[in-house]
C-alpha positions in Angstrom: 0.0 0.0 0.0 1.1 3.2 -0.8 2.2 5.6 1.5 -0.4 8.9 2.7 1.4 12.2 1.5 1.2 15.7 1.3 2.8 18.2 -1.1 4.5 20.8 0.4 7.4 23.3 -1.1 10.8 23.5 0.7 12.4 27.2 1.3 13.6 28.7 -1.4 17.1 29.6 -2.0 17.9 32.4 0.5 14.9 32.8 2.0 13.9 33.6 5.7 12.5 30.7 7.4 10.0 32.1 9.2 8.2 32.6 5.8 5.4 30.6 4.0 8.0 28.3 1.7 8.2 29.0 -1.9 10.4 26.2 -3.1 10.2 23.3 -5.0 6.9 21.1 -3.7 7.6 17.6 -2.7 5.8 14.7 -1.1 5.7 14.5 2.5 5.5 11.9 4.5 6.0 10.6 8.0 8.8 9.2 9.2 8.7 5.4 10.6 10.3 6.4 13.8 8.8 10.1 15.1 6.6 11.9 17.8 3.8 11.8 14.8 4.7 8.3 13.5 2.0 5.8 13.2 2.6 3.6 16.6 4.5 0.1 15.6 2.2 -3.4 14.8 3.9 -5.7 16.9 4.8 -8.5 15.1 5.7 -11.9 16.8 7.6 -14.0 14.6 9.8 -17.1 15.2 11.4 -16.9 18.7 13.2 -19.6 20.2 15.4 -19.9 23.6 17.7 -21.9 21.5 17.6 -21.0 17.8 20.2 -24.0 16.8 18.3 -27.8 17.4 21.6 -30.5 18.1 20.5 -34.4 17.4 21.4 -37.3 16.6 20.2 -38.4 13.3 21.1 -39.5 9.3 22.7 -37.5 7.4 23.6 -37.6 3.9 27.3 -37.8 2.9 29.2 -38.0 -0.1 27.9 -36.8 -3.5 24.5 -36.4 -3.6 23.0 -38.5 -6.2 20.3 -41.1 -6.4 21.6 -43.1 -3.5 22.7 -41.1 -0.6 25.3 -42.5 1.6 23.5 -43.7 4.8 26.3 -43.9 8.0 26.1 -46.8 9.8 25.0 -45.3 12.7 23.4 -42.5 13.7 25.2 -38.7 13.3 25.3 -35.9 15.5 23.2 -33.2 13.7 22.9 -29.5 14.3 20.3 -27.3 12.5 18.8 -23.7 12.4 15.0 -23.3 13.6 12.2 -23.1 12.4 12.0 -26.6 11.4 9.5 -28.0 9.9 8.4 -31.7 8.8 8.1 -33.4 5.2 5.1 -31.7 4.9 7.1 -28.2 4.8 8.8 -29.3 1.4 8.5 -26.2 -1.1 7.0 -28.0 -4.3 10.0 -27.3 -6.1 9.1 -24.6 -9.1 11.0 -22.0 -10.0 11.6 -19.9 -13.3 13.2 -22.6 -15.2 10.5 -25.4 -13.8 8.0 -22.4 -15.6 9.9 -22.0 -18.9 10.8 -25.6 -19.6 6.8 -26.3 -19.5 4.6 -22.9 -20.1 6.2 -19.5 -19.3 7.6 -17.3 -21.7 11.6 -17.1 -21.4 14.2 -14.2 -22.1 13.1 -12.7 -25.2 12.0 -9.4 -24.7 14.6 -6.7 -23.3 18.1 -6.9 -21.7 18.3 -9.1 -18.7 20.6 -6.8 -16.6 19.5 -2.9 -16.0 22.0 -0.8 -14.2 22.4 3.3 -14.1 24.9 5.1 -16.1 27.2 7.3 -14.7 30.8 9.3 -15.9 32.8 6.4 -14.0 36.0 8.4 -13.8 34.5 11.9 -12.5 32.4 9.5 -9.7 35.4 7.9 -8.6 37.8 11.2 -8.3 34.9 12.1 -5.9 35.2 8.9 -3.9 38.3 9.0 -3.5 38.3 12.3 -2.5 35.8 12.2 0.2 37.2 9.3 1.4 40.8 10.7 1.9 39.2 13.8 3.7 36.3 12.2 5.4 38.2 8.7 6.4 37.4 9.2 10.5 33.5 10.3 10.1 33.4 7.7 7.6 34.7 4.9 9.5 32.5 5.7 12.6 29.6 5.0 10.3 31.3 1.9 8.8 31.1 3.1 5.0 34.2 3.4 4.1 34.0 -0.4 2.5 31.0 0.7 0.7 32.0 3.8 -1.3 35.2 2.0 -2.1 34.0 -0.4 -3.9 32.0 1.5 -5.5 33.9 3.0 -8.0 34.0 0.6 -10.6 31.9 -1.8 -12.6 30.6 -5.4 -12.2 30.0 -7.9 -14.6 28.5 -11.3 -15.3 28.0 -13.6 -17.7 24.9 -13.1 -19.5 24.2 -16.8 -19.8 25.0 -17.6 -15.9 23.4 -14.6 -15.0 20.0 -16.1 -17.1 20.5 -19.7 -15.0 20.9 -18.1 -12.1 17.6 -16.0 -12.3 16.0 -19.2 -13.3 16.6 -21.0 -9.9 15.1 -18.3 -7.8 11.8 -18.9 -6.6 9.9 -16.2 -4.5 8.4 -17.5 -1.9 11.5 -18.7 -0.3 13.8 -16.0 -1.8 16.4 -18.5 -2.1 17.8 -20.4 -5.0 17.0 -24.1 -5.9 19.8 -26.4 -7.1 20.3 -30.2 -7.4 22.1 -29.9 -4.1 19.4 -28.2 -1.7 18.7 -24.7 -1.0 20.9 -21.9 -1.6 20.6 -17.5 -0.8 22.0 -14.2 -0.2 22.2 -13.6 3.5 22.8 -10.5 5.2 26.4 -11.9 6.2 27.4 -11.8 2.3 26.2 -8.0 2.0 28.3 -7.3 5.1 31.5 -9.2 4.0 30.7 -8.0 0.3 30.0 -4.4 0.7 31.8 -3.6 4.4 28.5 -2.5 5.2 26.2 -2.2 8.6 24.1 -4.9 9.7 23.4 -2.8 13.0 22.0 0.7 12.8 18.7 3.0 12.2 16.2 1.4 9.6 17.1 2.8 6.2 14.2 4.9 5.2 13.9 7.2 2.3 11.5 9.8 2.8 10.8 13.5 2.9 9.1 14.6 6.1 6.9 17.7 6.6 8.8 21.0 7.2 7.8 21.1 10.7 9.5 17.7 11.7 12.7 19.1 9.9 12.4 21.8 11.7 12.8 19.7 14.9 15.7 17.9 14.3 18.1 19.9 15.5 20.0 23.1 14.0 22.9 21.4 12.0 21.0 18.4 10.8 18.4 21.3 9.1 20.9 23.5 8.1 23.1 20.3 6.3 19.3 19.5 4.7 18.8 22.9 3.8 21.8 22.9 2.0 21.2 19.8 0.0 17.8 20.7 -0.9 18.6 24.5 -2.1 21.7 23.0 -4.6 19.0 20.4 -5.2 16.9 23.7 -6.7 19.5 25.5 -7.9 20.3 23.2 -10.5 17.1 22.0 -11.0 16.2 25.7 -12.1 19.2 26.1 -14.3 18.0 23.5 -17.1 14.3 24.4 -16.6 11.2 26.5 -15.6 9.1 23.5 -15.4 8.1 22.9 -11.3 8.6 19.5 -12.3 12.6 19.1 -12.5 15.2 16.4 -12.3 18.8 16.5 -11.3 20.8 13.9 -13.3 23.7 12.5 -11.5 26.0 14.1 -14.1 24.6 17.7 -13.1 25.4 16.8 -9.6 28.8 15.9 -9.5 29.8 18.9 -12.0 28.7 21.1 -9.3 30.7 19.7 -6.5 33.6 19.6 -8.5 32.8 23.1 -9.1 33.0 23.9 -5.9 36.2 22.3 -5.0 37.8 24.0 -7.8 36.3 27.4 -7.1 35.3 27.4 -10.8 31.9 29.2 -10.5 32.5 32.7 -11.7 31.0 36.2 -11.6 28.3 35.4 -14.0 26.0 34.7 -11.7 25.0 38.1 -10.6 21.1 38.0 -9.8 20.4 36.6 -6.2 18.6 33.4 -7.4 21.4 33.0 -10.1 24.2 32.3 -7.9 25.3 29.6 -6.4 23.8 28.8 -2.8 26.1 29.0 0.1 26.9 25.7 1.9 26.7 24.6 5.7 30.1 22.7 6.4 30.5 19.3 5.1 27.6 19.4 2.2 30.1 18.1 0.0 30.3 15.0 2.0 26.3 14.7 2.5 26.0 15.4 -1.2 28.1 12.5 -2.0 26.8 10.2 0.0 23.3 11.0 -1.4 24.8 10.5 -5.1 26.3 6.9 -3.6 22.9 5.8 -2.4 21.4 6.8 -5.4 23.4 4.9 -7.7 25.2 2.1 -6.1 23.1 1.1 -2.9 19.3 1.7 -3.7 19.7 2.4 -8.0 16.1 3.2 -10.1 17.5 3.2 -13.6 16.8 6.9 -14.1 20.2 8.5 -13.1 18.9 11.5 -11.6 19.4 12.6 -7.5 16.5 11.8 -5.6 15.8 14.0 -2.5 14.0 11.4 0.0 18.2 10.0 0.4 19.0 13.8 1.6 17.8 12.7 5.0 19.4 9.9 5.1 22.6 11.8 3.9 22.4 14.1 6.6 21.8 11.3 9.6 25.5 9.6 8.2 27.1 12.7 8.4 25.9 13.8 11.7 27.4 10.2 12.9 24.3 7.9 12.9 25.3 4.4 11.5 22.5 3.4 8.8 21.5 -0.3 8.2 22.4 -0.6 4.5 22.3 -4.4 4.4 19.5 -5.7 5.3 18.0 -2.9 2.7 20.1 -3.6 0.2 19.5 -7.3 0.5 15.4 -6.2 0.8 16.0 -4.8 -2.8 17.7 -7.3 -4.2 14.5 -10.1 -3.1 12.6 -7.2 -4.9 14.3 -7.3 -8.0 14.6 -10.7 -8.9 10.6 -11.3 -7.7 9.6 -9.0 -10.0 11.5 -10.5 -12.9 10.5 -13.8 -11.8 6.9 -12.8 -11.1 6.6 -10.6 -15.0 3.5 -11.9 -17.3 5.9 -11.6 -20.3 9.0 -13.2 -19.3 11.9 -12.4 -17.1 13.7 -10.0 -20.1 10.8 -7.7 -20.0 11.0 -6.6 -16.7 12.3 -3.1 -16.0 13.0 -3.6 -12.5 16.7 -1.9 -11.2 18.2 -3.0 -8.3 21.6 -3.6 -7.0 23.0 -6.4 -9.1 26.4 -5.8 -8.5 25.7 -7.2 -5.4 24.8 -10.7 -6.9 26.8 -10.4 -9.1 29.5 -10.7 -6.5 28.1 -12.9 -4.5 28.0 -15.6 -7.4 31.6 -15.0 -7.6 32.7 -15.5 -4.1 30.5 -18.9 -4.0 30.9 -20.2 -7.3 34.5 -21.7 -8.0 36.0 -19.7 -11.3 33.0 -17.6 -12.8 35.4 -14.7 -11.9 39.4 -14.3 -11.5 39.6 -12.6 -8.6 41.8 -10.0 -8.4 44.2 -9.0 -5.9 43.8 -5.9 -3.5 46.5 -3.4 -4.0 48.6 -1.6 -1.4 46.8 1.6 -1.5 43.3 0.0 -0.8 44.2 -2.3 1.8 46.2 0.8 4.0 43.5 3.2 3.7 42.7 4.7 7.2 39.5 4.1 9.2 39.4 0.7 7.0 38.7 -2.1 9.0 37.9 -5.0 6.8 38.6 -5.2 2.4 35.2 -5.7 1.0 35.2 -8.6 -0.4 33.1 -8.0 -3.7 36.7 -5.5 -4.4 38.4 -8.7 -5.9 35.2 -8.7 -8.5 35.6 -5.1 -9.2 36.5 -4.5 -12.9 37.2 -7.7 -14.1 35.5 -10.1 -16.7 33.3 -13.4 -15.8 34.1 -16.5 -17.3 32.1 -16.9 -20.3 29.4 -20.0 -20.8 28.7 -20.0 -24.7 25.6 -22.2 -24.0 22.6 -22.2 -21.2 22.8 -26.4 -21.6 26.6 -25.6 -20.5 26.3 -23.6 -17.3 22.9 -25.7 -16.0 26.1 -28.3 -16.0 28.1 -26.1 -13.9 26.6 -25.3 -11.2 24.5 -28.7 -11.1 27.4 -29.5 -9.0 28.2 -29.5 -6.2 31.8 -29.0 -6.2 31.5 -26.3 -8.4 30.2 -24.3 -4.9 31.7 -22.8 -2.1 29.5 -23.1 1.1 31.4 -21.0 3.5 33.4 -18.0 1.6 33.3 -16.1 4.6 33.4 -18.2 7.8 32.7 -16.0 11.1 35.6 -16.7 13.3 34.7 -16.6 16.7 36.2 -18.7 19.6 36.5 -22.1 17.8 33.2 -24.9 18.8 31.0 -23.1 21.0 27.8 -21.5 22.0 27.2 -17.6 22.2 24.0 -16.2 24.4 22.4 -12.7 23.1 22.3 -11.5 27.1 20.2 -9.3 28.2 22.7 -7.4 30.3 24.1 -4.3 28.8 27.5 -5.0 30.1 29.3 -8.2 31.0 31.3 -11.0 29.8 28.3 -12.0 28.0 27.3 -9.1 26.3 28.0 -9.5 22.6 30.2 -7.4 20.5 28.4 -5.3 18.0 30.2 -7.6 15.2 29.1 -10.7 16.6 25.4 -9.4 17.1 25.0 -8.9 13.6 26.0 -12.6 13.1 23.6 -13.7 15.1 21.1 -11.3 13.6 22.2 -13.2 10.4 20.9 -16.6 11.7 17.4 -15.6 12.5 14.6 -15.8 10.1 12.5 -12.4 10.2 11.2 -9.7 7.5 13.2 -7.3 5.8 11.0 -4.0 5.6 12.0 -1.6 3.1 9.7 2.0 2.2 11.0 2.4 -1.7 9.1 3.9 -4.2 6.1 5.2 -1.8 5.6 1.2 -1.3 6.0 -0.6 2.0 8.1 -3.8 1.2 7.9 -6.6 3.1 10.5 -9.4 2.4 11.0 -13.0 4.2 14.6 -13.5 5.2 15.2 -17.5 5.7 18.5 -18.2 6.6 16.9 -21.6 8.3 16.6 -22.8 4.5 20.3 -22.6 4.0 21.6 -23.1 7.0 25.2 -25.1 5.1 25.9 -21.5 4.1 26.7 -21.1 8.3 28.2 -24.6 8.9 25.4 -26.3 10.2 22.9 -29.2 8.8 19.9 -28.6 6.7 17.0 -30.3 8.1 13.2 -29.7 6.7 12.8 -26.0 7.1 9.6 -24.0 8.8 8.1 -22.4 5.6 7.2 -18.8 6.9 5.6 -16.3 4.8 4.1 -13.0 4.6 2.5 -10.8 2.9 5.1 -8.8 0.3 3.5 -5.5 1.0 3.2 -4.1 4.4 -0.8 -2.4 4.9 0.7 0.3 6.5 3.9 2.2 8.5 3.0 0.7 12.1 3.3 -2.8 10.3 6.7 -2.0 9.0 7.8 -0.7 11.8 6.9 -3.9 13.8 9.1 -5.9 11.0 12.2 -3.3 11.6 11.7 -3.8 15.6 11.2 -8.0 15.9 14.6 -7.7 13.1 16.3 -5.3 15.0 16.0 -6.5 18.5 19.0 -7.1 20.8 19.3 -8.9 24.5 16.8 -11.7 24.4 18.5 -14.1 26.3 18.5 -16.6 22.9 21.5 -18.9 22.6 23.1 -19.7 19.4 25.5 -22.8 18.6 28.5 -21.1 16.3 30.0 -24.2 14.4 34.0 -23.7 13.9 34.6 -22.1 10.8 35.5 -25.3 8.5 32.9 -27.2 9.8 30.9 -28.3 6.5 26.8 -28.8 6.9 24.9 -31.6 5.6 21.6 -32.4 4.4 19.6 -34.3 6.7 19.0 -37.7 4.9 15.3 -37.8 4.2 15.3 -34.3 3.2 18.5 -35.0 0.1 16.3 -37.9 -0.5 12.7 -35.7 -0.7 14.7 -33.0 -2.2 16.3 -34.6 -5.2 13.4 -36.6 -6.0 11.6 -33.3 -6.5 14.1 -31.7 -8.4 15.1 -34.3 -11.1 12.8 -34.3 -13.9 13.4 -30.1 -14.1 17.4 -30.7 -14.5 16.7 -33.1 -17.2 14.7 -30.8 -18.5 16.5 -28.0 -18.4 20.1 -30.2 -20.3 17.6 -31.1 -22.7 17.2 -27.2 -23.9 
């Protein structure tokens, strides 16, 4: 459901603020967290004291083909909750189970929509904010981000195609030969460098009188971004219905580093407006949401980041992951879900992001490439993003679909654990409730254990509230542990309203419930519980022959 708004103008470029604004009109609405926000739908969930069930039980070992290897007695077992029974199965149909028998396939328009943007002029400006911003940067934990944002991703066209084709929507997962497979928020941390922990990411324009509220430097920082926002908007047009393409953006920035704008502009509303300190940093960060992190395909600046611009630079660590991984379930649902096939869908969202994530999982779809000096020694950077060593170079290319449904039908052509969390070998971790002690987790190890628990990703894009299952109990191997018949949870993909969202974002979010969480060691490898490779492959046969056949 769509979000209620208003339209009201901002304040015009020099004007007093205790007059009736005369700006450009935008759509207002309320934040998710404020005194006039909607109160929060509590939503329950899965909760468990113990969110990792240990057994003893059969597990599959070996290959998995048409016999599974039974031990000779029994194994001990360890599995994510929710589980489920036989009866929790998925009937196994995604894309390709629909083109092999009745839906149309990739005809129709490119496969892969991205924005366009001058590469070299964007990356002069990241690497200039991040030489003079590295400390505020690093407090905020972006640093990882913006670096790898500077150059492009690729995959190849004919992977990228089978890939699509195993996703199936109600799970958000992939389906192989081999079991369950997905994005978890643990690969958007180690790809991106970015927050797991933080405020909800929420792009919005509030009402002039909440800005007003927030404090003199936060408005003054807005203010800024919103009268260069109409300043250049008014240069190109007199239309009240104006764009700022990312092009016109960066141009003036680098403008005003150079001192380049001269004494042409004479009238009042002609020149430049003048800046509250660090603008240029909240202006770049607004352009790097724009087009790397939450990307529409229309290359234009788009004022509901501003505010989140502003909170980052005022020191207030955002939540990019689990909003970037909310828009990448988006994405591939809607090309999934489109009447016409999966190449007609016009749906932008942050591929880069899968496409690095099939690198660091699949063995050799990608050289990876070395970090150099300079990257790893930047200051303020903790960890090197890991999607960096898919950064500018070129996948492995498949000539034939027939050829890469080969690939990844096996199992040794995937990498389970890419990114192990190394804690303190074998043990068990407890989310206390304390607020200091022995027990109290680390703010890195809290978003691991955010990681294992299934939950809803909200995300407001678009005027829309998104609502997106995240089921890390489907493909629990990807943490080291077993994979047992998973809970199938659900719900519905649009949120009725903000107090429903905000429910999602709280039962995510939460910290100190006293839940306890088995960490396997890091080179511990997960199984499939034996009747579920059996269940599992038998469902999944007759679409693999299929799909060799095409």
């Amino acid at each position: 459901m769509a979000n209620q708004s208003q339209n009201e103008p901002f304040w015009d470029i020099g004007q007093d603020l205790n007059e009736v604004p005369s700006g450009l009109a935008f759509n207002r609405h309320n934040l998710v967290f404020s005194p006039k926000s909607e109160p929060a739908t509590r939503y329950e969930g899965e909760e468990h004291s113990n969110w990792v069930k240990q057994s003893s039980t059969y597990v599959a070992t070996g290959r998995l083909t048409l016999k599974c290897c039974r031990e000779d007695g029994s194994i001990h077992a360890a599995y994510l909750k929710p589980e489920g029974d036989i009866k929790d199965l998925t009937i196994f149909q995604p894309l390709g189970h629909k083109i092999v028998n009745y839906h149309p396939g990739w005809k129709g328009r490119s496969p892969v929509q991205s924005e366009s943007i001058n590469s070299s002029r964007y990356a002069d400006w990241a690497r200039f904010i991040v030489k003079n911003y590295s400390k505020e940067l690093s407090y905020v934990e972006l640093i990882g981000g913006i670096i790898s944002s500077v150059d492009c991703y690729d995959l190849d066209p004919n992977f990228y195609k089978a890939l699509v084709e195993l996703w199936y929507p109600d799970t958000n997962t992939f389906h192989l030969l081999y079991g369950e497979v997905g994005i978890s928020l643990w690969d958007i941390k180690r790809l991106g460098g970015l927050p797991i922990n933080g405020n909800i990411y929420d792009e919005v324009i509030p009402s002039n009188a909440i800005l007003r509220q927030r404090g003199t430097s936060e408005f003054s920082l807005l203010k800024s971004l919103f009268d260069v926002f109409q300043w250049l908007a008014r240069q190109r047009s007199s239309s009240h219905h104006k764009d700022v393409s990312f092009e016109d953006w960066i141009e003036f920035f680098r403008k005003l580093r150079r001192a380049e704008f001269d004494s042409q502009h004479n009238s009042r509303s002609d020149r430049p407006p003048k800046l509250f300190p660090a603008t240029d940093l909240a202006a770049f960060v607004a352009l790097w949401i724009c087009y790397f992190i939450m990307p529409n395909g229309r290359n234009v600046i788009r004022p509901g980041v501003f505010l989140m611009a502003s909170n980052i630079v005022l020191g207030r660590k955002i939540a990019f992951a689990p909003a970037i991984l909310a828009r990448i379930y988006i994405g591939l649902n809607a090309m999934v879900k489109h009447q016409k096939g999966p190449g007609f869908s016009t749906t932008v969202f942050p591929s880069h992001f899968l496409y690095a994530w099939a690198g660091s999982h699949f063995r050799r779809i990608h050289l990876r490439r070395p970090i150099d000096e300079d990257t790893s020694t930047i200051p303020g950077l903790s960890r090197i993003p890991e999607m960096l060593h898919y950064m500018n170079v070129s996948p492995t290319p498949f000539n034939r679909s027939s050829e890469v449904s080969l690939f990844i039908r096996k199992e040794e052509n995937f990498t389970w654990r890419p990114f192990p969390y190394l804690y303190r070998n074998d043990e068990i971790v407890r989310d206390s409730m304390l607020l200091v002690g022995p027990e109290v987790l680390d703010s890195y190890t809290m978003e691991y254990v955010k990681c294992l628990r299934c939950g809803v990703l909200p995300l407001r894009y678009a005027g829309n509230f998104h609502a997106e299952p995240y089921n890390p109990h489907r493909f629990g191997r990807q943490f080291g542990y077993d994979q047992h018949f998973p809970k199938h949870i659900n719900v519905p993909r649009k949120a009725p309203s903000l107090g429903v969202l905000t429910g999602y974002w709280l039962h995510f979010s939460r910290e100190r419930t006293s839940n306890s969480f088995y960490i396997p060691d890091h080179d511990r490898s997960g199984k499939l519980i034996l009747l579920y490779a059996q269940k599992w492959f038998k469902n999944i046969k007759f679409y693999l022959i299929r799909m060799l056949q095409r």
